[in-house]
Backbone bond lengths (Angstrom), bond angles and torsions (degrees), N, CA, C in turn:
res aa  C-N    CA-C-N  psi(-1)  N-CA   C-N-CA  omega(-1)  CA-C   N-CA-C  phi
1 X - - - 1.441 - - 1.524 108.68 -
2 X 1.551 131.54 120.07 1.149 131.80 -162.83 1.660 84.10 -103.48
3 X 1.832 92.27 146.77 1.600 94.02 179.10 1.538 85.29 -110.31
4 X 1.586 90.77 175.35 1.805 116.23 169.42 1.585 99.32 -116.05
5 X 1.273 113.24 -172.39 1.380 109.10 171.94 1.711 91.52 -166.94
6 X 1.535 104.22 150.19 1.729 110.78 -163.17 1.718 85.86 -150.39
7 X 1.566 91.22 121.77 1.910 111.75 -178.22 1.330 90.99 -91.81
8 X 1.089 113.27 151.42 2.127 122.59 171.50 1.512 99.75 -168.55
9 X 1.509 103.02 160.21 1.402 95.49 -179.89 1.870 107.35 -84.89
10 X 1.511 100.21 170.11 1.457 83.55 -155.48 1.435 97.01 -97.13
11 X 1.253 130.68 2.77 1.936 125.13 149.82 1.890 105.85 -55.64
12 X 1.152 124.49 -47.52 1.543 121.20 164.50 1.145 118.53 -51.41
13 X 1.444 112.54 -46.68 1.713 107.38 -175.09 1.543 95.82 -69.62
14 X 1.526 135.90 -39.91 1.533 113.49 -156.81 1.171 90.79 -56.21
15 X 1.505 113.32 -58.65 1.958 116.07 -160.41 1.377 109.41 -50.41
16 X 1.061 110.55 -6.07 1.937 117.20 -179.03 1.521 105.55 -64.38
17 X 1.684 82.47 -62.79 1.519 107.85 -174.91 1.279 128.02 -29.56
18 X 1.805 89.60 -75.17 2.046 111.48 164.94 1.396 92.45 -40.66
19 X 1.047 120.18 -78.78 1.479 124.24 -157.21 1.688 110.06 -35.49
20 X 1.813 121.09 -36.52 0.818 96.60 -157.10 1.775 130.52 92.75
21 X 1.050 106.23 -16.52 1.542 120.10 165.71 1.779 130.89 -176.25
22 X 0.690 124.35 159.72 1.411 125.08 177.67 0.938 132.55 -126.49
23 X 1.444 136.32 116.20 1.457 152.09 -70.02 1.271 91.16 -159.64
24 X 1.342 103.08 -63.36 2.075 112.29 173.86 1.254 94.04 138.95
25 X 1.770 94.53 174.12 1.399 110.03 178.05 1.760 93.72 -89.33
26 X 1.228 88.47 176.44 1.659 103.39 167.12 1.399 123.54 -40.36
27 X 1.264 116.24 -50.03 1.591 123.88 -176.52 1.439 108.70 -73.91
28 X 1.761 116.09 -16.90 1.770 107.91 -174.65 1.718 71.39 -92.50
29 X 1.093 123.95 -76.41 1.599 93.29 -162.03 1.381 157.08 -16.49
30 X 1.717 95.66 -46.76 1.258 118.01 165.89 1.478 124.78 -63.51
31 X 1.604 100.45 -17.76 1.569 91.59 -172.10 1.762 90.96 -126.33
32 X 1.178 121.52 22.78 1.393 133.38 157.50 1.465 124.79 66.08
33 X 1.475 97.42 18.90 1.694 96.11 -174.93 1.861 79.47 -144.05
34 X 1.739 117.51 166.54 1.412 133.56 145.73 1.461 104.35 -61.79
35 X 1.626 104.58 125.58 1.298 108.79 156.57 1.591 115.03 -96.52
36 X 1.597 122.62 131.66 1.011 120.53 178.83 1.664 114.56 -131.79
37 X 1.771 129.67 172.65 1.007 113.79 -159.44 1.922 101.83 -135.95
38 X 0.800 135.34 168.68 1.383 142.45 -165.50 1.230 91.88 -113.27
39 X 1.302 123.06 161.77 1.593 132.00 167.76 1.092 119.71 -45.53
40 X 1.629 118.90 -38.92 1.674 129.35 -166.96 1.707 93.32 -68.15
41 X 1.294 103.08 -35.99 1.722 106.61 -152.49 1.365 118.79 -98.78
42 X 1.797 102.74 3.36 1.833 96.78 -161.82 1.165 86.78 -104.34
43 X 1.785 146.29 -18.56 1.944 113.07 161.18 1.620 128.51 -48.89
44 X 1.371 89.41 -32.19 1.546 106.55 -177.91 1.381 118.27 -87.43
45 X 1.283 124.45 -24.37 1.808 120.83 147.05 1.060 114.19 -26.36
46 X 1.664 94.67 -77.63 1.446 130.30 -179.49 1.633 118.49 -19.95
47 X 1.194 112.10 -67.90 1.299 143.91 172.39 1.704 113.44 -28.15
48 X 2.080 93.79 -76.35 1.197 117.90 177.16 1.315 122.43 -62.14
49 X 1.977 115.49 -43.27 1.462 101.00 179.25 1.117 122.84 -116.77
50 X 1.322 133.34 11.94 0.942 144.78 161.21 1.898 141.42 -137.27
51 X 1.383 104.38 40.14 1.431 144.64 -170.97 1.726 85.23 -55.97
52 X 1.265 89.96 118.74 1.881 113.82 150.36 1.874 87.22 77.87
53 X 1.312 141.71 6.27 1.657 120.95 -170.00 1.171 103.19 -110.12
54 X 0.873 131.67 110.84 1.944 154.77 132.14 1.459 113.12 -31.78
55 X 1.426 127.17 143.71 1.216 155.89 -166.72 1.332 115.24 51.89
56 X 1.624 109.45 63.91 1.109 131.61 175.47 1.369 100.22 -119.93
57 X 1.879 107.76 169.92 1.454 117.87 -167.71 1.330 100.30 -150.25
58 X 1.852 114.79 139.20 1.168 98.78 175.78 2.166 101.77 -105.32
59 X 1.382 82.80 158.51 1.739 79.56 177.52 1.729 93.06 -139.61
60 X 2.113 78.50 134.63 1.655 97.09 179.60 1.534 103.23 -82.37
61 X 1.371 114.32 156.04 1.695 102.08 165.66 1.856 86.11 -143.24
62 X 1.294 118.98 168.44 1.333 141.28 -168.90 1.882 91.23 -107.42
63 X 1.701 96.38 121.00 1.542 90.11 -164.72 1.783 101.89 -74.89
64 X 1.317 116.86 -32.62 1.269 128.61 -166.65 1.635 105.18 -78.71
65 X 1.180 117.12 14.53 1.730 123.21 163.46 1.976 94.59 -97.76
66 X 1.030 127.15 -31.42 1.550 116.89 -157.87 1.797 89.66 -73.49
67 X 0.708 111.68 -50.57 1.928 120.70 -174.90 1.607 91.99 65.04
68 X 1.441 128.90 -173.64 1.435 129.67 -119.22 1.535 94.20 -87.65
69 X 1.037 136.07 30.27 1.270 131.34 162.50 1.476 114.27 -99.65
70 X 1.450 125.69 15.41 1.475 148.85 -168.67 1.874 100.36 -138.15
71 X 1.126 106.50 111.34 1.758 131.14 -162.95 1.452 116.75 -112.86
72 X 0.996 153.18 80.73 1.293 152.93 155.30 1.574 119.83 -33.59
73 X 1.166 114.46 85.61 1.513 142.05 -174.69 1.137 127.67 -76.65
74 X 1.349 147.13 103.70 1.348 127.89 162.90 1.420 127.33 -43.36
75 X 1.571 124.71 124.10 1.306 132.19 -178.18 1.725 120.19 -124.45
76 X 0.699 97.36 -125.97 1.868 114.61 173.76 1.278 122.54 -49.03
77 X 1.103 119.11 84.90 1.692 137.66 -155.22 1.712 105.75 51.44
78 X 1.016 114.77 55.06 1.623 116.24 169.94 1.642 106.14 87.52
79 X 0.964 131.90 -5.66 1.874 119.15 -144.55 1.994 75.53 -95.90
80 X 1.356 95.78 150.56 1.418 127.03 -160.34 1.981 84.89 -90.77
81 X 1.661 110.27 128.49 1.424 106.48 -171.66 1.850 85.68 -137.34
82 X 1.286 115.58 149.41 1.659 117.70 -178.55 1.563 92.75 -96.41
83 X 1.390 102.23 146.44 1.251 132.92 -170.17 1.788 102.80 -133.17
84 X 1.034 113.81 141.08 1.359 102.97 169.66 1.745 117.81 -143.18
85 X 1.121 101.06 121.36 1.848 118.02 -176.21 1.155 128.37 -65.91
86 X 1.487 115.06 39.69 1.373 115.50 -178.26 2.106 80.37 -176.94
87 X 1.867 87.22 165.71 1.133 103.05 168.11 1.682 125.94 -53.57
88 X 1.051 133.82 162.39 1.346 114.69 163.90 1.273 96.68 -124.55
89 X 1.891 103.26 132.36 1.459 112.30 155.32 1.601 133.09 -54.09
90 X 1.194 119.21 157.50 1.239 143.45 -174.82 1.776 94.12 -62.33
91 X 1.479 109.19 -64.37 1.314 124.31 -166.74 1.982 96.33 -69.24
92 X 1.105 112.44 9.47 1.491 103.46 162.47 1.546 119.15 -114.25
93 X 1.470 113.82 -6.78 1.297 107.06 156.14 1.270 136.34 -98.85
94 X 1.545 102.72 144.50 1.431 118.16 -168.53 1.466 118.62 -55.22
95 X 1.378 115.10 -54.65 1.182 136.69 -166.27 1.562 109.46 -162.44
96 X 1.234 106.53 161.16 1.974 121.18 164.60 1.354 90.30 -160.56
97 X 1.558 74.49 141.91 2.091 103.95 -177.43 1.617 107.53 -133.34
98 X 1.293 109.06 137.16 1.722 107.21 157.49 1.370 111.39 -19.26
99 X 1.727 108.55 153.06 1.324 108.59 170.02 1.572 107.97 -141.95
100 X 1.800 108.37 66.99 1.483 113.20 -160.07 1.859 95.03 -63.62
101 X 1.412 96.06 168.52 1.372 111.89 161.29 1.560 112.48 -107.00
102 X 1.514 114.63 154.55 1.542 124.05 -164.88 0.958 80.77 -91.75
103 X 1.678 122.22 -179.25 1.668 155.74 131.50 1.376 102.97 0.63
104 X 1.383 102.55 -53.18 1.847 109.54 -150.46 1.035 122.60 -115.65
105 X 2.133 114.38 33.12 1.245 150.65 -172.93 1.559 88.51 41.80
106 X 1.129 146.83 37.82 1.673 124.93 146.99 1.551 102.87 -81.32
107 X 1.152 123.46 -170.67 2.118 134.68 -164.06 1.157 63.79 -122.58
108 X 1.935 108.22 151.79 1.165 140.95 153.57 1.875 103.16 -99.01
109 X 1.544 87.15 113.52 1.926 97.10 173.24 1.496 103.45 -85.12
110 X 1.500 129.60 -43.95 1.355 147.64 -141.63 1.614 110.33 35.61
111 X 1.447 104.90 -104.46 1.792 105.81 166.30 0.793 113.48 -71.94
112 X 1.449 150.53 -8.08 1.801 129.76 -132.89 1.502 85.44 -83.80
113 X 1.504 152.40 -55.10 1.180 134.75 -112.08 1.746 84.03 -109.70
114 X 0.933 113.23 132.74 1.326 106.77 -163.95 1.911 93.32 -128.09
């Protein structure tokens, strides 16, 4: 089972929670699908969109639970990134973990990216 993994701040994720689903941040809205990242790709999210911000969370989800409403997209110099066209339920994620920052403003993953 290949996971994805989706960073948000974690005041968005509670309202996810209550809510019951998650909708996206601002930037999946705007561009109308969840952007999400693969193991190879979530330091380098990390990096790019959310450099130096604290009280964030990462959440694993199991890509082969989204079924065809989850799209493999060309992104960031071509590399194929899952997107998914609908909300995602609560009851489809695996897990969410802290997403502290080190000393040297990089996010500490430790195990998560599996």
């Amino acid at each position: 089972m290949p996971f994805i993994y989706k960073i948000a701040p974690q005041s968005l994720w509670d309202e996810a929670r209550a809510a019951g689903a998650f909708t996206g941040a601002p930037v999946d809205l705007a561009d109308g699908y969840i952007h999400f990242s693969t193991a190879q790709q979530t330091r380098e999210t990390a990096a790019k969109h959310f450099a130096g911000q604290s009280d964030l969370v990462l959440a694993i989800i199991d890509a082969d639970a989204l079924g065809d409403a989850l799209k493999w997209e060309p992104s960031r110099g071509g590399e194929l990134f899952p997107h998914l066209y609908r909300p995602l339920r609560m009851d489809e994620v695996a897990s969410v973990h802290p997403l502290p920052l080190k000393a040297d403003g990089a996010h500490e993953f430790g195990h998560l990216l599996s």
